[in-house]
C-alpha positions in Angstrom: 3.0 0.6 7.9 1.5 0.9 4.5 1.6 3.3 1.6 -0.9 5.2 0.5 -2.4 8.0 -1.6 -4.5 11.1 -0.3 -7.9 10.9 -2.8 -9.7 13.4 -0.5 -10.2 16.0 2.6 -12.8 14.9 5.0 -15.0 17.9 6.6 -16.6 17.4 9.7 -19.6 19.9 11.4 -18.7 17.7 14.2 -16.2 15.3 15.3 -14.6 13.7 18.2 -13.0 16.2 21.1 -9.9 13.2 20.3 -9.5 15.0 16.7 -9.5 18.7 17.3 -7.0 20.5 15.4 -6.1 17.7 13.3 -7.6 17.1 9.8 -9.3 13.6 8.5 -8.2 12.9 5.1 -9.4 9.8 3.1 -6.7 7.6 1.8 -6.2 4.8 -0.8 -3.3 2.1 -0.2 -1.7 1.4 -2.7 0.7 -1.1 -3.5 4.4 -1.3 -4.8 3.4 -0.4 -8.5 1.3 2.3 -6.8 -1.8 0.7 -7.5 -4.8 0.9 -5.5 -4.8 -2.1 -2.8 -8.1 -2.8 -0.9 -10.7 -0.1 0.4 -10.1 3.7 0.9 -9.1 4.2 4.9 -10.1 7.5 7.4 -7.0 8.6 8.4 -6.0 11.4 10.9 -3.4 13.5 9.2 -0.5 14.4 11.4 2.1 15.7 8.6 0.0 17.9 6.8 -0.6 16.0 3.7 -2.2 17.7 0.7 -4.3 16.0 -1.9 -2.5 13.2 -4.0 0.4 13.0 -1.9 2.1 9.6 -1.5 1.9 9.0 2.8 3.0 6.9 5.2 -0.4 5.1 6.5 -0.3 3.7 10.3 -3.3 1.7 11.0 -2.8 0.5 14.6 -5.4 1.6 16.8 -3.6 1.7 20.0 -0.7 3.5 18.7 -2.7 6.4 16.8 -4.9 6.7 20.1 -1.0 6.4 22.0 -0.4 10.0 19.2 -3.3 11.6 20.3 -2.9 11.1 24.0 -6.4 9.4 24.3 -7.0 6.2 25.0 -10.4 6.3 24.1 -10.2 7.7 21.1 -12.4 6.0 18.0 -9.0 5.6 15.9 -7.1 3.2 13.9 -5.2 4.4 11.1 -3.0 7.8 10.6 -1.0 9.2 8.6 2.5 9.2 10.2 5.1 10.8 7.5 5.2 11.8 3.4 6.7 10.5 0.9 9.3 12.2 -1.2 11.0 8.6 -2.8 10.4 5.3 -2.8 13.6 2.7 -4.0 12.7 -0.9 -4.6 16.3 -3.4 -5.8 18.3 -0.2 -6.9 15.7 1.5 -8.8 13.5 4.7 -8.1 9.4 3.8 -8.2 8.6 7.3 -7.1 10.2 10.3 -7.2 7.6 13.3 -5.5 9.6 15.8 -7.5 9.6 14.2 -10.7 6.6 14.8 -12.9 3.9 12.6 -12.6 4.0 9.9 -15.6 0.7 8.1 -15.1 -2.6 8.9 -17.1 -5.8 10.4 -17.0 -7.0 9.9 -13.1 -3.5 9.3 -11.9 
């Protein structure tokens, strides 16, 4: 399980049966400062994220193909929850109702 940050909705003419009804977002991991960690990831979006939201990012093939019932599915990474706080040795990193502190680009 990893953290990451929505950067951007993915619109598809046409996609994989696997995927219908759920939405492809492109995410950026981040690490525990929040910074972007390594290349931006497809995800399949099963919590409804919204742009810049902080997510939960699962990126296990056979367990995202195990969510969409489908083992064939061309899959490996989804987002699995969103989150609202993150807590590291007693103090808060992120707060998602506490306004946003970082600069120009966030």
């Amino acid at each position: 399980m990893n953290l990451a940050r929505v950067v951007r909705k993915v619109v598809a003419t046409f996609k994989h049966p696997a995927f219908s009804g759920r939405p492809l977002l492109l995410v950026q991991p981040v690490d525990l400062a929040l910074k972007a960690k390594g290349p931006e990831v497809l995800a399949i979006d099963f919590m409804g994220a919204d742009l810049d939201e902080l997510v939960l990012l699962m990126k296990e093939g056979s367990s995202v193909q195990q969510m969409l019932e489908n083992k064939e599915a061309p899959a490996d990474a989804a987002i699995v929850g969103i989150v609202d706080t993150v807590c590291l040795e007693g103090r808060t990193i992120f707060d998602k109702s506490a306004p946003a502190t970082t600069g120009a680009g966030g």
